[in-house]
C-alpha positions as CSV (number, residue, x, y, z in Angstrom):
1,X,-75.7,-89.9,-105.3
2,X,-75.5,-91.2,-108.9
3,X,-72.2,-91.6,-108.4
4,X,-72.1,-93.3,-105.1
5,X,-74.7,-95.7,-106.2
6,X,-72.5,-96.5,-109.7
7,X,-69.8,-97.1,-107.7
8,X,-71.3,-98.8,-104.4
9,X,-69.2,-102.3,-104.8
10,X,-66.2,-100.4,-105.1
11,X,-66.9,-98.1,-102.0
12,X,-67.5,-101.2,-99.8
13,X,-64.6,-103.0,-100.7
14,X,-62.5,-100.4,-100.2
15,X,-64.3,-99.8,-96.3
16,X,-64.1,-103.9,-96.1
17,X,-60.2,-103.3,-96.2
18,X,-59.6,-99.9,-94.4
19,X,-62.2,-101.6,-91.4
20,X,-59.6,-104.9,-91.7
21,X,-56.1,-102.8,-91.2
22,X,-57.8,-100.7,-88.6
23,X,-58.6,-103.9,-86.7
24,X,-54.7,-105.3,-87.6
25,X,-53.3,-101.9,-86.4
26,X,-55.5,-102.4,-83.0
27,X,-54.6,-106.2,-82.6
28,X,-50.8,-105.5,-82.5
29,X,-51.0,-103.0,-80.3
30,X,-52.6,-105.9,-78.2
31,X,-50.3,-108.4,-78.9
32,X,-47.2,-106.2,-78.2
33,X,-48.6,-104.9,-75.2
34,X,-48.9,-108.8,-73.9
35,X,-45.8,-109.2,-75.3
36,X,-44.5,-106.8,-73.4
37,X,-45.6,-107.5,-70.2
38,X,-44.8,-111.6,-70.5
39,X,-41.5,-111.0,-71.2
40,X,-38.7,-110.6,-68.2
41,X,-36.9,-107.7,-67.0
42,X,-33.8,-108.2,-64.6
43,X,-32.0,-105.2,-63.9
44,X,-28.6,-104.9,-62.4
45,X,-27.2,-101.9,-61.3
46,X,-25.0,-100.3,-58.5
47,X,-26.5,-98.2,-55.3
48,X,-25.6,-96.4,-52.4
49,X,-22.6,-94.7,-54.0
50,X,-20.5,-95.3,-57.3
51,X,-16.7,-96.6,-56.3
52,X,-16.1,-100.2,-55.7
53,X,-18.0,-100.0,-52.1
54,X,-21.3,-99.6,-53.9
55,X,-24.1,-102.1,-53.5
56,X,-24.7,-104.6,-56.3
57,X,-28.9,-104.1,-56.5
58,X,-30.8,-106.8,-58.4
59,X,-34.2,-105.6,-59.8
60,X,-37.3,-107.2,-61.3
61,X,-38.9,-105.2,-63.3
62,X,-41.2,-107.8,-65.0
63,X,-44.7,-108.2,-64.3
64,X,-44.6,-111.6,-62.4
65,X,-42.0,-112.8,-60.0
66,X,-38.7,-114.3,-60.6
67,X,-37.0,-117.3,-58.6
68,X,-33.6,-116.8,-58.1
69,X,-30.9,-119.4,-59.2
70,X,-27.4,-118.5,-59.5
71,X,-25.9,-115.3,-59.3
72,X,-22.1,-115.6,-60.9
73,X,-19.6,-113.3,-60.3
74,X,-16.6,-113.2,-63.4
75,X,-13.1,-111.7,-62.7
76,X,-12.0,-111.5,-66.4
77,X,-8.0,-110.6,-66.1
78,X,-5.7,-109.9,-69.0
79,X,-4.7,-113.9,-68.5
80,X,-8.2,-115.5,-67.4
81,X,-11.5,-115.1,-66.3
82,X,-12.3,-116.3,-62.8
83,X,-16.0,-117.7,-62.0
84,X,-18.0,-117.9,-58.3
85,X,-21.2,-118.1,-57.8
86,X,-21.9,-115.6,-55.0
87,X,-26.0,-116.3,-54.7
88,X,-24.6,-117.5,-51.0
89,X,-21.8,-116.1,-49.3
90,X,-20.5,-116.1,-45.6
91,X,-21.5,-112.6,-43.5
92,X,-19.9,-111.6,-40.3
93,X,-21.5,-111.4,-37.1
94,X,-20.9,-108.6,-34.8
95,X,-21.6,-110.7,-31.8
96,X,-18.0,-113.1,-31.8
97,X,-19.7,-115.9,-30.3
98,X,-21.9,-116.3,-33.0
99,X,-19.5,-116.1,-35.9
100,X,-20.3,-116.1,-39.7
101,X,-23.4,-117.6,-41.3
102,X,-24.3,-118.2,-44.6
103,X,-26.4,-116.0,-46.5
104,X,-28.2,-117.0,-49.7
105,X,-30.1,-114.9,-52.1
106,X,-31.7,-117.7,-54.4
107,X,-35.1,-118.0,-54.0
108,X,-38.2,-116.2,-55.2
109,X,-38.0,-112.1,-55.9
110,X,-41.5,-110.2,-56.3
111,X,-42.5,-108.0,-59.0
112,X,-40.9,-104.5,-58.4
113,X,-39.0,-105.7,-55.6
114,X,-35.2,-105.7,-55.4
115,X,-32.2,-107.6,-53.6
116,X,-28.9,-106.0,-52.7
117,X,-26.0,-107.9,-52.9
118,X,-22.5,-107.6,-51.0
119,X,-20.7,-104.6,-52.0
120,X,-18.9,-104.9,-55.9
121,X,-15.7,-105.0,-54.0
122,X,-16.6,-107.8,-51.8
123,X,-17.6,-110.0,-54.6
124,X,-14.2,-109.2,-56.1
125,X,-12.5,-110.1,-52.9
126,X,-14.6,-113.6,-52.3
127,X,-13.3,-114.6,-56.3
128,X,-10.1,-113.8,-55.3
129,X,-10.3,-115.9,-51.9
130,X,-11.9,-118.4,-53.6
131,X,-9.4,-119.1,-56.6
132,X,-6.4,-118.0,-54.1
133,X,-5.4,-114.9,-56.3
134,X,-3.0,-112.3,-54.9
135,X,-3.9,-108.9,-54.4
136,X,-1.9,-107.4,-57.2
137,X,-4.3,-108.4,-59.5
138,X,-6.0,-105.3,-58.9
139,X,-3.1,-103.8,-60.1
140,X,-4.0,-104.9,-63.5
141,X,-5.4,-102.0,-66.0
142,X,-8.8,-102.7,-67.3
143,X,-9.9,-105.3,-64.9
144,X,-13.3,-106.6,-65.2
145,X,-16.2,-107.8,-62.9
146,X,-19.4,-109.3,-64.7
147,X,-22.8,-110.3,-62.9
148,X,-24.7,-112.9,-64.3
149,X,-28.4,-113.4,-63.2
150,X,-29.8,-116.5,-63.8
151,X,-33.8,-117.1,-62.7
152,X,-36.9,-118.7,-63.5
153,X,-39.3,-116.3,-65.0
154,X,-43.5,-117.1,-63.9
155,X,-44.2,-120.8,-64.8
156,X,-41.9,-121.2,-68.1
157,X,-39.4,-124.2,-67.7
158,X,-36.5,-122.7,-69.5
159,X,-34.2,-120.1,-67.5
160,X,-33.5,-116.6,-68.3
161,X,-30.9,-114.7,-67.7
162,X,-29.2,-111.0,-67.7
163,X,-25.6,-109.8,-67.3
164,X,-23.8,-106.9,-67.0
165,X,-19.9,-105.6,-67.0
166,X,-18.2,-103.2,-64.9
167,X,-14.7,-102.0,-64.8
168,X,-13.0,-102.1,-61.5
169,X,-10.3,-100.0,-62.8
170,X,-9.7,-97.1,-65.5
171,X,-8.7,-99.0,-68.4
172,X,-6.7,-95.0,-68.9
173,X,-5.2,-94.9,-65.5
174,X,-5.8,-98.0,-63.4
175,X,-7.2,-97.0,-60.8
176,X,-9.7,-97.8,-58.6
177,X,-13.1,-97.4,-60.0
178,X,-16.5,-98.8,-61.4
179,X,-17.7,-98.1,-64.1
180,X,-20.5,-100.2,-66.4
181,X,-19.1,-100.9,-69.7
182,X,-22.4,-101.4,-71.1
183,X,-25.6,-98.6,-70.6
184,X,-27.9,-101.1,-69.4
185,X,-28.7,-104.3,-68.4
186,X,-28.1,-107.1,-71.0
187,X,-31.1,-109.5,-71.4
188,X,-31.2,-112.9,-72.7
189,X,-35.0,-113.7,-72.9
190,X,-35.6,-114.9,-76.7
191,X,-34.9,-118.7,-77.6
192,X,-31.5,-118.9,-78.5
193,X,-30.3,-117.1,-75.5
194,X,-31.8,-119.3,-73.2
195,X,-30.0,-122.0,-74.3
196,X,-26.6,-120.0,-73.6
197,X,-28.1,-119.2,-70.0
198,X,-28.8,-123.0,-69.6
199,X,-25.3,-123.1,-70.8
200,X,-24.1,-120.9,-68.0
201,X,-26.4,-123.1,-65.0
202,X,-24.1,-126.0,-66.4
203,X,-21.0,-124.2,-66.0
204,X,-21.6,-123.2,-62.6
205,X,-22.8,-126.8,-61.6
206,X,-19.3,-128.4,-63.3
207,X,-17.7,-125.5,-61.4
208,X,-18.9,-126.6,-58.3
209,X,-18.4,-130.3,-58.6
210,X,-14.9,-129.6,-59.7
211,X,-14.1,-127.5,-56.8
């Protein structure tokens, strides 16, 4: 007791601090779990199978919903890289009479909810009928097929964006196949990377007043 009373000021301080980093240590756990849930998640993937005929599925994974701007569709070719945006395409109709209508995914996606686009080999085929390629070019040996995503995330002004590459041949073989280049879904949320998917809304609205 003699001791804790010679050496009271000391003991205090020392509980002032300890109580102060416990209260730090708890606050960023706060933060980052706002953090966390503020900040987008855009998933792409493949579904209902693995080859080429597999479904291009578009997933929000944030905690607020997502509005839907562009969805652009690269052919990158030993040569060149071809761009379309693919957000609307033309679908079929069985009935004849009727013929094709346009389908558009832009607009808004809920939180946890998905979109499935046309198959990955569709997309190919509208960038090739769109920029008048020839079929051989899926002769070519590691030919590549990125997805850009670009949406507005809750009420912030700036865009974000995601992307992911796919083979759609062995770059050992050339053949037929898809396969991601990348593990997961790349994510441009932080400052800087907005501005390059602002970059990429320009591209695709030069792209479709030149064409």
């Amino acid at each position: 007791m003699e001791w804790l009373n010679n050496n009271a000021q000391a003991i205090s301080a020392v509980t002032s601090i300890l109580t102060l980093l416990v209260w730090l240590f708890y606050a960023q756990l706060l933060y980052n779990g706002y953090v966390r849930q503020r900040r987008p998640r855009i998933i792409i993937n493949r579904g209902l199978g693995t080859g080429q005929n597999a479904l291009c599925l578009i997933s929000n994974m944030s905690s607020e919903s997502i509005y839907i701007q562009h969805v652009v569709a690269i052919l990158h070719t030993q040569e060149n890289s071809f761009m379309v945006d693919v957000a609307e395409y033309q679908e079929e109709k069985e009935d004849e009479q009727k013929g094709k209508s346009i389908r558009s995914h832009q607009g808004p996606l809920a939180s946890g909810d998905y979109l499935h686009m046309q198959r990955f080999a569709d997309i190919a085929d509208q960038i090739c009928a769109t920029w008048r390629l020839d079929n051989t070019i899926y002769d070519q040996t590691g030919l590549q097929l990125e997805l850009r995503v670009i949406a507005i995330y809750g009420s912030e002004d700036r865009p974000v964006g995601a992307s992911r590459t796919f083979y759609l041949s062995d770059p050992s073989t050339s053949e037929k196949a898809l396969i991601p280049i990348s593990v997961d879904t790349k994510r441009l949320n932080g400052r800087l990377q907005r501005r390059k998917v602002k970059r990429w809304a320009e591209e695709v609205d030069n792209l479709a007043t030149k064409r």
